[in-house]
C-alpha positions in Angstrom: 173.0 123.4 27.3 172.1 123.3 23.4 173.5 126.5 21.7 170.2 127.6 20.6 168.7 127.5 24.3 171.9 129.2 25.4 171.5 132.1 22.7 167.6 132.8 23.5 168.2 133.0 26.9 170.9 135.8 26.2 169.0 137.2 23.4 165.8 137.6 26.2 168.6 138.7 28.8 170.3 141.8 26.7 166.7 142.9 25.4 165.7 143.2 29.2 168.8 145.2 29.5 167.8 147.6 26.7 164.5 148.1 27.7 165.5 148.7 31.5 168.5 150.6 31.0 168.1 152.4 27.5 171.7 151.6 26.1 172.1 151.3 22.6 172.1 147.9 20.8 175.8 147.8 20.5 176.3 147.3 24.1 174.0 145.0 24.2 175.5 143.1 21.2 178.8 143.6 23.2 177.9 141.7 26.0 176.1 138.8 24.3 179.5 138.3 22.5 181.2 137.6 26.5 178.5 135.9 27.4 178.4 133.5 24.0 181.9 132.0 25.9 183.5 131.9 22.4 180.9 130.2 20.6 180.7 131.5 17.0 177.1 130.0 16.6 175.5 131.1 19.9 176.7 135.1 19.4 175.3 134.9 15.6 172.3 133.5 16.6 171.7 135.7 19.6 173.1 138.8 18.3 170.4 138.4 14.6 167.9 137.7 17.2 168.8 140.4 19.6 169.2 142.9 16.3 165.9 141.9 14.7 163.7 141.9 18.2 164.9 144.9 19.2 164.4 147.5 15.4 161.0 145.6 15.3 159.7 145.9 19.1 156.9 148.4 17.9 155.6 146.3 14.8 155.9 143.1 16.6 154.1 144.7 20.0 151.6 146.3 17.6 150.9 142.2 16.1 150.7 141.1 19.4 148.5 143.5 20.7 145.8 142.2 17.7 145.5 138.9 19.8 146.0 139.7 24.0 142.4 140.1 24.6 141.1 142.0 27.2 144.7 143.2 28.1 146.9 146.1 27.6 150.1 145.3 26.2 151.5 147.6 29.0 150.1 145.3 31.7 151.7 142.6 30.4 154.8 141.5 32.5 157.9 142.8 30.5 159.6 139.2 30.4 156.5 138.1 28.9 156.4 140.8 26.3 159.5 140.0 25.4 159.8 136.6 25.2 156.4 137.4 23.0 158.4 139.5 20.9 161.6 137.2 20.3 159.1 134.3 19.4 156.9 136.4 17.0 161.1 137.4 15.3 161.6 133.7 14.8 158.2 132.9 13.0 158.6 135.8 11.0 161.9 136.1 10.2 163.8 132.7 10.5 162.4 130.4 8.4 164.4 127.3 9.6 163.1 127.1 12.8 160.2 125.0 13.2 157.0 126.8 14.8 156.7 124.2 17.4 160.1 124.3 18.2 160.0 128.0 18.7 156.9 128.0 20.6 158.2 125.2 23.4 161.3 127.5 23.8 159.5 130.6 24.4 157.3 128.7 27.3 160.2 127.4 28.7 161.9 130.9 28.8 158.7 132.2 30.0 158.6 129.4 33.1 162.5 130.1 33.8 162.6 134.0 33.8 159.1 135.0 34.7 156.9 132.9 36.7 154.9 129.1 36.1 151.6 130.8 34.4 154.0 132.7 31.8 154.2 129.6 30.5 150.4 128.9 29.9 149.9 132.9 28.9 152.8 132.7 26.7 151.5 129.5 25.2 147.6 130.8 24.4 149.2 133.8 22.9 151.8 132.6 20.6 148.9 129.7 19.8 147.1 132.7 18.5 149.4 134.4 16.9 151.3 131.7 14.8 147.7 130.9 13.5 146.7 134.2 12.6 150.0 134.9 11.0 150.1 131.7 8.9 146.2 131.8 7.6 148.1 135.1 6.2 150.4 134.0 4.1 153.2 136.0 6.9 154.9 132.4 7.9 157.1 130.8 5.5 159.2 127.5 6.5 161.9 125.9 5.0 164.2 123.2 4.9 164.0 119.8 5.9 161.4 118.4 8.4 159.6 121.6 7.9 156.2 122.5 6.5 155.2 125.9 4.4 
């Protein structure tokens, strides 16, 4: 498994256990470290993810909310919402990812942890939202094999 693949599908699995259990990001940050099985680049990854996702939950449900039509964010499964939420992090805030790349991951978390449909729901949404965001000006993209 890549190391990016490995360190969204923890970063999805310790935000599931902060929103069910209420524990502070620490532990969460804790156990992504043992799960990471002692690599450096999936516990940095994860953990910035994990740390940014989590402090920005109510701005990034609030964005979200601007293009789920017809829905309440409430109704919306909570692996969705946060699988929502950890995509909408990584077009914000991590500039070296490529949109499309971060879209196909999120669909394919959605599929694994929540059920076939996530995937097409999860797809419309983030559709939506990455365009929104970048007619903006909120979506800046770096590096190479990337566009602004």
């Amino acid at each position: 498994m890549k190391k990016r693949r490995l360190a969204r599908k923890l970063a999805l699995q310790a935000l599931y256990g902060l929103e069910i259990s209420g524990n502070n990001v620490d532990s969460a940050l804790k156990w992504v470290e043992q799960e990471s099985q002692g690599v450096e680049q999936v516990y940095l990854f994860s953990g910035d993810l994990v740390k940014k996702t989590f402090t920005g939950r109510e701005d990034l449900d609030k964005e979200i909310s601007t293009v789920v039509k017809n829905w309440d964010l409430e109704r919306v499964a909570l692996i969705d919402r946060i699988v929502l939420r950890l995509a909408l992090c990584e077009f914000l805030y991590f500039e070296t990812i490529p949109p499309k790349v971060t879209i196909n991951e999120a669909i394919d978390l959605a599929k694994e942890f929540s059920t076939e449909q996530s995937g097409r729901f999860v797809n419309g949404i983030l559709d939506a939202l990455y365009k929104k965001c970048l007619n903006q000006g909120r979506i800046k993209k770096s590096g190479r094999g990337l566009y602004t």
